[in-house]
N, C-alpha and C positions, 0 to 999 in steps of 0.2 A: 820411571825416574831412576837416575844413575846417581849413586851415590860413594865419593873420592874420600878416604881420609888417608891425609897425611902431617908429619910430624916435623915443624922447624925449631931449633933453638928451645925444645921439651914445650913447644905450642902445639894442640892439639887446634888442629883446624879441619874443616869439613867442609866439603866441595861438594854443591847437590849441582847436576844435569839436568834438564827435563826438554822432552821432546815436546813442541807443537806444530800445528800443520796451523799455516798464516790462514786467516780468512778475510775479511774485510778489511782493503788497507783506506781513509780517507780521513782527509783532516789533520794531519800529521799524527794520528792515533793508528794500530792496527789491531784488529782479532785476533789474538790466539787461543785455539781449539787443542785441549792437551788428549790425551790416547782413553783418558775415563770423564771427557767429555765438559772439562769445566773449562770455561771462557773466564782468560780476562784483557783488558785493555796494554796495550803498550804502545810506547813512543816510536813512532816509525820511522825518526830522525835515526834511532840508535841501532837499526836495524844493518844488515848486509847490504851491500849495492844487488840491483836486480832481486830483491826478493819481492814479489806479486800474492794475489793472492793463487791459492794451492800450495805454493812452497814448502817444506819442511823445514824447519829449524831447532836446535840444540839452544838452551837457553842456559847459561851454566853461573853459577851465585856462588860468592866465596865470601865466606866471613873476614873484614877485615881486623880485624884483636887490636893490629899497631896504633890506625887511626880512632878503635874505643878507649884504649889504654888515655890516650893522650887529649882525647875529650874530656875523659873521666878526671886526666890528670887537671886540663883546663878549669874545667867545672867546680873541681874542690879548691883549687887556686882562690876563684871569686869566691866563693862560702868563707873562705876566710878572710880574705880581705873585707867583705861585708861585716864579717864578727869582731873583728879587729875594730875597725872605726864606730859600728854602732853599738858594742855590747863594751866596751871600756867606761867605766864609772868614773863620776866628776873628780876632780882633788880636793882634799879638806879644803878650807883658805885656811892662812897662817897670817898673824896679826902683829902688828907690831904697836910700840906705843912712839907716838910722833912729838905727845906736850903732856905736859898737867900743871895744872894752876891750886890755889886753895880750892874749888869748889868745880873744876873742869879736868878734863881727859879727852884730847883728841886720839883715835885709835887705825890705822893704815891696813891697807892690804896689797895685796898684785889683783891684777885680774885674776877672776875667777877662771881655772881652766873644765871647761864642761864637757869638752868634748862634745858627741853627740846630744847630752840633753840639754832642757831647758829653763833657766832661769827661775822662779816663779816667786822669789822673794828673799830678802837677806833680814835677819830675828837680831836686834843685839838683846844680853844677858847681863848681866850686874849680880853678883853676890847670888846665881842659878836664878835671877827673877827678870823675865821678860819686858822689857823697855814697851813702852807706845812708842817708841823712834821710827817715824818715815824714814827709809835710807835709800834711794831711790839705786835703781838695778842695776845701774851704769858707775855708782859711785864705789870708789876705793876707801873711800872712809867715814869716820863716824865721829860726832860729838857728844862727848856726854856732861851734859851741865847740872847743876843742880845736886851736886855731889857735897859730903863735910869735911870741912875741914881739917888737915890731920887724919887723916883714916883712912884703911887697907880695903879695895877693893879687888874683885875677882872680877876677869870684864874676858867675854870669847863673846863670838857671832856662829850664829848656826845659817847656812848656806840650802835655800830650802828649792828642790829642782824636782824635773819630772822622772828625775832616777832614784827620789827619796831626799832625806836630809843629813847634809855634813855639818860637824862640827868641827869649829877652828881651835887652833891651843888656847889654855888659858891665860891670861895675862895677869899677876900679881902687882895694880896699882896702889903706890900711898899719895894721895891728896899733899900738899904742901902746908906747912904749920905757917902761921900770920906773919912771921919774921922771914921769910923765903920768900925773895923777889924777883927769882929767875923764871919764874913761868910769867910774868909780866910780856905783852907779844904786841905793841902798840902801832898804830899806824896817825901820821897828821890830816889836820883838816885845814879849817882857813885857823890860821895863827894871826896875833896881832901885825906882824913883822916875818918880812922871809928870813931874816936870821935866829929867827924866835928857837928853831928848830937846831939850830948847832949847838944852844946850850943843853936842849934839853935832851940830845942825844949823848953828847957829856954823862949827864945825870944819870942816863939810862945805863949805861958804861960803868959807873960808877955800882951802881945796886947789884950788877950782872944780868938786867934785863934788856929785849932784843925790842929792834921796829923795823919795820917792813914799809918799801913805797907806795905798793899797792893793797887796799885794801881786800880780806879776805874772810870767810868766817873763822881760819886760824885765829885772828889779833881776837886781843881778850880786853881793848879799849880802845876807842877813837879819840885824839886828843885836838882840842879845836877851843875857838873862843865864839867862834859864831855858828847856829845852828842855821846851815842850810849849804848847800852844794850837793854833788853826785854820792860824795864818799859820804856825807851823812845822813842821806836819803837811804844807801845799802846799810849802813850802821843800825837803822830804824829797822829797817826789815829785817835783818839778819840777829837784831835783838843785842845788839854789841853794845855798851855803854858809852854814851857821850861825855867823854869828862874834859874837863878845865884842864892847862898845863898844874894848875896848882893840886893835884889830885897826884903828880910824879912827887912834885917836891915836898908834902905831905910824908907822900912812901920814905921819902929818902931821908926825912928830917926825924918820924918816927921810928924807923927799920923796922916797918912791918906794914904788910898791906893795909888800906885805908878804905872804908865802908866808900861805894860808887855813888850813892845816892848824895853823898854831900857834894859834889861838885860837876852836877850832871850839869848841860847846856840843852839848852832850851829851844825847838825850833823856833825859830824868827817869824813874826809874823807878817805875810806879805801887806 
């Protein structure tokens, strides 16, 4: 065995030679017999023209460096690209406040950005004490009812995944005092009359309170004179209060919200 070093560009590289004498050439494989007697297999495609067997042949291997260098470079390419997308941690959420009423607090988000992990629940908190709140995985937001009157809350959500748990900022809620009419958020039902609704959105005008066409669990009352249709079947579920239009004019003639229970409406009986 002949062995070449030579030097490019301060690369040391090493050129081995080795003699074998062909022996069995068949199948596109051939025998090489090296001078201390060791056989191995070679492709006899890559061979000389006319080489049979007895032949002599020079077998000469050169390190290539350029094409390690640039595998090596390929290689560490993807390691990090893989690192990048699967080892970046979720982002807190950041919360916003949407309503608040006397005794309610709706609370907003963006989409969670998770990156590679996954999901596995969202916590709301109150004053550091962990709500029973279903908040299902896919939603942006949160209701918190059952809150008092007048009073300072602390309200964040913890974002619970398979890369650990985030915390969102806190929010410093105060409930509305009984004379605050602006978290009023109503939607209509069946009214006496279709123009029933142009006074009483007057009224609403009037207090600073809003209404909405569509109902939703935002509204903080459903206003109707008869108990039955689509909007007060959601109302029922969704836990919304069924009140009388005389339940605005109450608010408006006291100036200050009015207990729901005296002017709830009744489903109708089929």
């Amino acid at each position: 065995m002949r062995k070449v070093h030579s030097s490019s560009q301060n690369q040391y590289t090493e050129v081995v030679s080795q003699e074998f004498t062909v022996g069995k050439v068949d199948a596109g494989m051939a025998i090489l017999l090296s001078p201390d007697h060791h056989l191995i297999e070679f492709p006899a495609t890559i061979l000389p023209d006319g080489v049979t067997t007895g032949s002599i042949i020079n077998v000469t291997i050169e390190r290539n460096h350029d094409e390690e260098r640039r595998k090596r470079e390929e290689f560490m390419d993807i390691q990090d690209a893989i690192l990048e997308q699967y080892s970046k941690a979720p982002e807190p959420p950041r919360i916003a406040l949407k309503s608040v009423t006397q005794t309610s607090a709706i609370i907003t988000w963006q989409p969670l950005l998770l990156h590679s992990a996954d999901l596995r629940g969202i916590d709301v908190y109150r004053n550091n004490e962990k709500l029973s709140l279903a908040v299902p995985l896919t939603s942006t937001s949160a209701k918190l009812s059952g809150l008092e009157v007048n009073h300072a809350y602390e309200i964040k959500i913890v974002a619970r995944t398979s890369a650990g748990a985030f915390e969102s900022n806190t929010l410093s809620v105060q409930t509305h005092t009984l004379e605050n009419l602006t978290g009023i958020n109503v939607s209509f039902g069946h009214l006496s009359t279709p123009i029933e609704s142009t006074s009483l959105i007057a009224l609403l005008k009037r207090i600073g309170a809003r209404y909405t066409e569509e109902l939703s669990t935002d509204n903080t009352h459903l206003i109707c004179v008869y108990g039955k249709g689509p909007k007060f079947e959601k109302a029922k579920e969704w836990s919304i209060p069924c009140v009388s239009p005389d339940f605005l004019k109450a608010c408006e003639t006291n100036g200050r919200i009015m207990p729901s229970h005296s002017f709830y409406v009744e489903t109708l009986e089929k």
